[in-house]
C-alpha positions as CSV (number, residue, x, y, z in Angstrom):
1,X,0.0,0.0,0.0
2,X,1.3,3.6,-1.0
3,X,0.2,6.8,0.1
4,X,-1.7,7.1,-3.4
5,X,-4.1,4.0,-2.8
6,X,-5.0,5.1,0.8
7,X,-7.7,7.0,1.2
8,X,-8.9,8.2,4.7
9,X,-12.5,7.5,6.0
10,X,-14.2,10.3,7.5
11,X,-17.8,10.2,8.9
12,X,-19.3,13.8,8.8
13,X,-22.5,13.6,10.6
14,X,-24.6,16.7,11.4
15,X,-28.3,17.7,10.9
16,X,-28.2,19.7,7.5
17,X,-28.2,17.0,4.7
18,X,-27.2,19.6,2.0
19,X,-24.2,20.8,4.6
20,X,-23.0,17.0,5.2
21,X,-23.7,15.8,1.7
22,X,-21.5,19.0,0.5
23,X,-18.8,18.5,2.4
24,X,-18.9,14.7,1.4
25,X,-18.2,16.3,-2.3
26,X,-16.1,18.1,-1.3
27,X,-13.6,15.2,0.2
28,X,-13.8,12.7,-2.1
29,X,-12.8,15.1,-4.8
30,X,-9.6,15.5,-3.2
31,X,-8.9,12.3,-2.4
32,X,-10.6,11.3,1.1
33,X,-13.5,8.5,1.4
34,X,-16.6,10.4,3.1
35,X,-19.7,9.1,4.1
36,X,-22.7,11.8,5.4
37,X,-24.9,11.1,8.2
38,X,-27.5,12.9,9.5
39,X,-28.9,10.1,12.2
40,X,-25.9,10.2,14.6
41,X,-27.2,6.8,15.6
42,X,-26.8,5.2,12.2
43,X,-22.9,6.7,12.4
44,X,-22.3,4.8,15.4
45,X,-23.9,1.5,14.3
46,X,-21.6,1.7,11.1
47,X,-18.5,2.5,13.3
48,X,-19.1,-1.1,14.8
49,X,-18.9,-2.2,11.7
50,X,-16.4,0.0,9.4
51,X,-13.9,2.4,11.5
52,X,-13.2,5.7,10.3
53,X,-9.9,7.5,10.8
54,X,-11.8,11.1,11.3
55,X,-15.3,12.2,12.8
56,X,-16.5,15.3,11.7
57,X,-19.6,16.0,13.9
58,X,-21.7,19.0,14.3
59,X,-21.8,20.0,18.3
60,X,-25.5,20.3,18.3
61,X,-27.9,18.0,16.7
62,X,-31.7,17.2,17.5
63,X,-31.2,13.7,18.3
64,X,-27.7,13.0,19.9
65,X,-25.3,15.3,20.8
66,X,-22.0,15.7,19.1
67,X,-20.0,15.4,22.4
68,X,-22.1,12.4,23.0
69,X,-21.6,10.5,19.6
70,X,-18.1,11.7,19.7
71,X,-17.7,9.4,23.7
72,X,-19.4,6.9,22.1
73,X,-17.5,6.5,19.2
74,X,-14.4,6.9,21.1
75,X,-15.0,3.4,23.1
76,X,-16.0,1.6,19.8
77,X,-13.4,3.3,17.5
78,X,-10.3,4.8,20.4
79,X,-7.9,5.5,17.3
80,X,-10.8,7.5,15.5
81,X,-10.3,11.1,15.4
82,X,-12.9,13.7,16.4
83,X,-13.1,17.6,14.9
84,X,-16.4,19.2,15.8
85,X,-17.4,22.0,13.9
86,X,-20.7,24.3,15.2
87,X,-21.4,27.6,16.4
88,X,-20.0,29.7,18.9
89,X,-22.1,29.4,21.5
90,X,-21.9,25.2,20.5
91,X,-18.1,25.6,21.5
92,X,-18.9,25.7,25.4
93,X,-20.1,22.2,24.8
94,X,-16.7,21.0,24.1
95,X,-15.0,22.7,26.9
96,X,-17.2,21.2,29.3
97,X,-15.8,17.8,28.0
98,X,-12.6,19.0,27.4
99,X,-12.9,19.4,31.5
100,X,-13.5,15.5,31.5
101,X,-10.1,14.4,30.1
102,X,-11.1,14.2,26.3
103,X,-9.4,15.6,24.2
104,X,-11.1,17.2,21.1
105,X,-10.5,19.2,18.0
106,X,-13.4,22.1,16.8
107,X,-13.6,24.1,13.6
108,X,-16.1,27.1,14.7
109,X,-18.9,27.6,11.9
110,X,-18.5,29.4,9.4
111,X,-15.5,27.4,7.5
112,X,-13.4,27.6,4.4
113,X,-13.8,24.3,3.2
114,X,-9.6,24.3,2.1
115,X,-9.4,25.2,5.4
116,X,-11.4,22.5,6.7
117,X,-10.1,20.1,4.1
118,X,-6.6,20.8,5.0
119,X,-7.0,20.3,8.8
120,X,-9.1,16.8,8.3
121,X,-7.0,15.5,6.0
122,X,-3.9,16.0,8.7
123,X,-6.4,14.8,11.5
124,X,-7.4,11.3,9.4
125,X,-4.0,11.0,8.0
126,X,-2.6,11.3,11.8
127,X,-5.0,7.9,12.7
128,X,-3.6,5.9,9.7
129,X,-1.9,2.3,10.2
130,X,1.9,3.0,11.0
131,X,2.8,0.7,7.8
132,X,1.0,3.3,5.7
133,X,3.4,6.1,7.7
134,X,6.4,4.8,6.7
135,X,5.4,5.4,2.9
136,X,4.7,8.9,4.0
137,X,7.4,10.7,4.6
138,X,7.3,13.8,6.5
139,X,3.8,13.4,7.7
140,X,4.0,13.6,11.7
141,X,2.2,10.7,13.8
142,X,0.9,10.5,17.4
């Protein structure tokens, strides 16, 4: 396996379909696997099943919370990487579990997608198999 015929997974689950379906586009044009959800419970069934390397959640969401998909996730996928992306006023939600010994990445809204792009693809690539790191040079890993 080279760096060319890996492509990250990243879940993206929020509550605006056109948002998460966007985005989706938006990754897997430049080279990333992204599947939208907008059940946060269907996102956590399919982790059991296939493990993503990133999960792009929206803090706030009608039916689950981000920070509590993101906990949940983290038990069924630890090496799965979490960037939450919401409003402001979302963003006290994550320092509340921030408080609780997780440890968290957040985009605020609104976001260049390069920008986002740029920091997801360094958050998925981070969670990749250490095989696939040696075929990357320079690429730092945790």
């Amino acid at each position: 396996m080279d760096h060319k015929s890996f492509q990250p997974l990243i879940y993206i689950v929020g509550d605006e379909i056109l948002v998460d379906d966007s985005l989706a586009a938006i990754f897997r044009r430049n080279g990333l696997r992204a599947v939208p959800f907008t059940d946060p419970r269907r996102a956590l069934w399919q982790t059991r099943r296939i493990r993503p390397q990133l999960l792009l959640v929206d803090l706030a969401m009608p039916v689950m919370s981000g920070v509590d998909l993101a906990i949940a996730m983290s038990e069924v996928a630890p090496n799965c990487r979490v960037l939450f992306f919401g409003s402001p006023q979302a963003q006290r939600l994550l320092d509340r579990v921030r408080g609780q010994g997780y440890s968290f990445e957040s985009a605020s809204k609104p976001i260049n997608p390069r920008n986002l792009l740029a920091k997801c693809n360094r958050l998925a690539i981070q969670r990749m198999d250490p095989f696939v790191s040696s075929v990357l040079p320079g690429v730092p890993f945790n």
